[in-house]
N, C-alpha and C positions, 0 to 999 in steps of 0.2 A: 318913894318919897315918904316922908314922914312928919309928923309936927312934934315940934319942941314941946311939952306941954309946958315948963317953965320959963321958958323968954317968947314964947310964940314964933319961934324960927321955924322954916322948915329947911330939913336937909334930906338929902340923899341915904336909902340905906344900906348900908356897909354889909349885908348878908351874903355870903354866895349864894351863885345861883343853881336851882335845882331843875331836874325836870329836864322839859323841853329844855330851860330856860339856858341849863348850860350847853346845850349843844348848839344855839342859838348863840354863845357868848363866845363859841369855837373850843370850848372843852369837850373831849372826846370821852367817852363813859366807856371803861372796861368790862366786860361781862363774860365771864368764863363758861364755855357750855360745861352742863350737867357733869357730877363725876368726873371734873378737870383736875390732876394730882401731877405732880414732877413726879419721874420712878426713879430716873438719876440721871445728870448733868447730861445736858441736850437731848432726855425721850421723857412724853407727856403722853399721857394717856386722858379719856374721856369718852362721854357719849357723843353722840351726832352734831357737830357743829350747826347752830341755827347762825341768819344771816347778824343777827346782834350780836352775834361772838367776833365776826369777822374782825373788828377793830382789837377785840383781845388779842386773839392768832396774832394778825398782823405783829404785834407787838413781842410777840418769841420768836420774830425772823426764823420759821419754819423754813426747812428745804424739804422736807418730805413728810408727807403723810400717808398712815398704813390704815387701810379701810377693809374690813372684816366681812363685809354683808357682799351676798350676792348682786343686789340690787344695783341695779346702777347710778352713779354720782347724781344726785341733781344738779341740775342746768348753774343754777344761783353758785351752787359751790364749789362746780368747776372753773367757771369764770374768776371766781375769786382764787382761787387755787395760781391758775396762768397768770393774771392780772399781778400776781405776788412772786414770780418763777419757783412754785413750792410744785416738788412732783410728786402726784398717786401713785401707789402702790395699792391693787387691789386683790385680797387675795378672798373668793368667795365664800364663807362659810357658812352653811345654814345655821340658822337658829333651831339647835335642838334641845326641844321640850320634855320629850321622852326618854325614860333612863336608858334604852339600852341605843339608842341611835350614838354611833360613834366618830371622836372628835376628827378630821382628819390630820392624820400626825405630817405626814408629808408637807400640807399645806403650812401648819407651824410653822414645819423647819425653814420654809422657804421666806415665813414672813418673819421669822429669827436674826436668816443671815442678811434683812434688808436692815432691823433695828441692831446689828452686830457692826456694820459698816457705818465707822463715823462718817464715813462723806456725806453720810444722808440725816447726818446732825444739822440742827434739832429737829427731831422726829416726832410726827404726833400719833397716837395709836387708839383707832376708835371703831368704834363697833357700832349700835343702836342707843342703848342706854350705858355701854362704858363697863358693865357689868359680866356678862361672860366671856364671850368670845377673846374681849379683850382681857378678862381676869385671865385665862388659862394662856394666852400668849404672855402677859407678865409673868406670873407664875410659871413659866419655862423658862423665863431670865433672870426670874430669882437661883430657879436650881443647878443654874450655869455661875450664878454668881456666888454659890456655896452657902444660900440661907437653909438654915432648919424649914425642916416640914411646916413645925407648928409655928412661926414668924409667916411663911407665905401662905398658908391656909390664915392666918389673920386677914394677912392685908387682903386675902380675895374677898373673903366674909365681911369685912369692910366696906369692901363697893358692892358686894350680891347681896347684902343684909339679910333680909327672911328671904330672899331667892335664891340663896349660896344652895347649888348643886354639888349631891357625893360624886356625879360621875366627872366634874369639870375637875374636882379634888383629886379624882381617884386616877384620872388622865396625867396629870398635872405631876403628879409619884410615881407613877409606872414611864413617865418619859424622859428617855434614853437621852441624853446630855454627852456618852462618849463619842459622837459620833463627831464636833464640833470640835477644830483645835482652836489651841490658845483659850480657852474657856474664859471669860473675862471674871473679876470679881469686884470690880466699878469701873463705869468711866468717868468718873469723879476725877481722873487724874488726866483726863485725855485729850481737851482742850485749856488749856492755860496761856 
């Protein structure tokens, strides 16, 4: 409410509402976890979903999500995971710190042909903070998708910022792409 200050009426004010106040009003507030990016039609990549994101997810009718840490899911976000029928894909990679500890390539491949299979569109691909694990698995679907070096060494540098690693680079160029037929070069074209 408000006062007129020229006729001394008072009315109602006209503002949206913020805050609690809209969720409270049944507006739902979107919130993107950390490092949330499209990489191309139906696969998202990001850091660790927290439970405030859930209502974002919810809203890219996820079918699958590809999880990079060894750790195990939490409780919170398997539930929401089933509650939504979006299915995990985990495949465990350590967090390596150290330059010479090496990425494993098998694992890659394996979490390649899960973001290579539309069935499993829209796909979300997340790591910790969105920044390795998950840079060098985009970064192998850049080089399936025929990007130059220096366009995917950007967009990794993009999400690693001052934490962009040579070895995740150096991984990243030395992996072997012949091994995968039909190599895609978008699926920009593949659901319409």
């Amino acid at each position: 409410m408000k006062l007129d200050t020229c006729n001394g009426n008072i009315e109602a004010s006209q503002s949206p509402p913020t805050g609690d106040d809209a969720e409270r009003e049944g507006e739902e507030i979107f919130v993107p976890p950390l490092n949330f990016a499209m990489v191309d039609n139906g696969i998202f990549r990001s850091g660790f979903p927290e439970a405030a994101n859930f209502g974002f997810l919810k809203s890219l009718r996820l079918r699958s999500v590809i999880y990079l840490c060894p750790e195990p899911y939490p409780e919170a976000n398997s539930e929401f995971l089933k509650a939504n029928g979006i299915r995990l894909y985990q495949f465990g990679i350590d967090g390596c710190k150290e330059p010479f500890v090496n990425i494993p390539d098998d694992t890659i491949r394996e979490a390649l042909k899960v973001v290579l299979d539309v069935r499993n569109h829209p796909v979300l691909i997340h790591c910790k903070r969105g920044k390795h694990r998950t840079g060098c698995l985009v970064g192998c679907l850049r080089r399936m998708q025929r990007w130059c070096l220096s366009s995917i060494f950007d967009e990794y540098q993009r999400f690693a910022a001052a934490k962009a690693r040579v070895s995740d680079q150096r991984f990243i160029e030395l992996f072997d792409i012949s091994t995968f037929k039909n190599n895609p070069m978008s699926f920009s074209c593949s659901r319409k």
